[in-house]
Structures are given as C-alpha cells and as structure tokens.
C-alpha positions in Angstrom: 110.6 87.9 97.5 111.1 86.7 94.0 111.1 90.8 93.1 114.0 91.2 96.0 116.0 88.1 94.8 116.1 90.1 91.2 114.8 86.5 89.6 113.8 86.2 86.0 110.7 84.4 85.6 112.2 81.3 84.2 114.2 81.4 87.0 111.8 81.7 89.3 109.5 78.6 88.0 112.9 76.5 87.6 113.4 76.9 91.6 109.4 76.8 92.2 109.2 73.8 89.9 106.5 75.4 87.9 106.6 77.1 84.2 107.1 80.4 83.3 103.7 81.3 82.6 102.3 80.4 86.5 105.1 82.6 88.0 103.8 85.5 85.4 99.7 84.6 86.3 101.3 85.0 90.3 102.9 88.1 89.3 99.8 89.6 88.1 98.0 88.0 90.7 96.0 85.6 88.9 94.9 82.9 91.7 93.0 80.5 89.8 94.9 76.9 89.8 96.7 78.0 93.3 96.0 76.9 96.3 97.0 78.0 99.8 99.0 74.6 100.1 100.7 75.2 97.0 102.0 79.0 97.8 102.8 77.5 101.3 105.5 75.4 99.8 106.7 78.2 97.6 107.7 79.8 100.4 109.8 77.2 101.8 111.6 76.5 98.8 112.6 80.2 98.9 113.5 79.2 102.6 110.8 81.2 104.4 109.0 80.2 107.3 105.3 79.7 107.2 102.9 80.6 110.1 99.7 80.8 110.2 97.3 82.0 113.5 94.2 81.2 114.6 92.5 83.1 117.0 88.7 83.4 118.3 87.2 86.4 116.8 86.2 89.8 119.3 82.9 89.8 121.0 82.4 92.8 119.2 82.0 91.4 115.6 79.7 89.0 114.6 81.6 86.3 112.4 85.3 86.2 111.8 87.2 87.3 108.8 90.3 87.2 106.7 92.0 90.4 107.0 94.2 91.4 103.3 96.5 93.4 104.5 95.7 96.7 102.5 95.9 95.5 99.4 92.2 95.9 97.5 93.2 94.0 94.2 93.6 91.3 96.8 90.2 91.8 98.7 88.6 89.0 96.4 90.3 86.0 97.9 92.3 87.5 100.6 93.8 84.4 102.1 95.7 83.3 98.8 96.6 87.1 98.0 98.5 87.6 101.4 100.6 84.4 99.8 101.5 86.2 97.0 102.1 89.2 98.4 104.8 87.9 99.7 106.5 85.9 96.8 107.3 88.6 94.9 
C-alpha cells in the first residue's frame, strides 16, 4: 500500500505517526515492537478496512493454525506478517 501510494518513508511515518526508522524496520519486515493492534490502525489511517475471521478448524486437522499467505520470510510470526504484507 505504502509501495502503491509511491510514499517516501518520512512520509509514510508522518501519516502513520511513527519515525522513519519503524516504517524502514516494516519495510524489511522487522516485527519486533509491532503489534497486531498497532498495524490494524495503520491500515485505517491509509483508509483500509480491517477484517479479521474466525472460523472452527476442519475435523480433519488436529489444532488450528495461522495460514501466511505464501510468503516464507513471513512463516515466523504469520499473523503480524500478513499486516505488513499489506502496508507496503
């Protein structure tokens, strides 16, 4: 999103209210210090809509899981990564 917008990274934390250096740490996915809350509101600044689901996992598997979409340098903590995935 932030990519699509064509933002500079100053830019960026100016409309995110953060500093430059978190939108770079996001943009090289660096997690630590974000939390799912926090990317949530990102996404409404940048006037997205935010859904999540909730559903009861398949007989056929034994516990439930966080799915990442595809990405493996997300596969460590896949519920923040699909976040960032779509900010930039």
């Amino acid at each position: 999103m932030l990519q699509n917008r064509k933002l500079a990274q100053t830019v960026a934390a100016s409309h995110l209210n953060v500093n430059q250096p978190k939108i770079s740490a996001l943009s090289s996915y660096h997690l630590d210090g974000f939390s799912v809350e926090r990317l949530m509101i990102f996404l409404t600044v940048l006037d997205q809509d935010v859904e999540m689901v909730f559903r009861r996992k398949p007989k056929s598997r034994k516990v439930g899981r966080i799915p990442n979409h595809g990405s493996p340098a997300l596969s460590f903590r896949p519920s923040l990564g699909v976040f960032v995935k779509m900010l930039l």
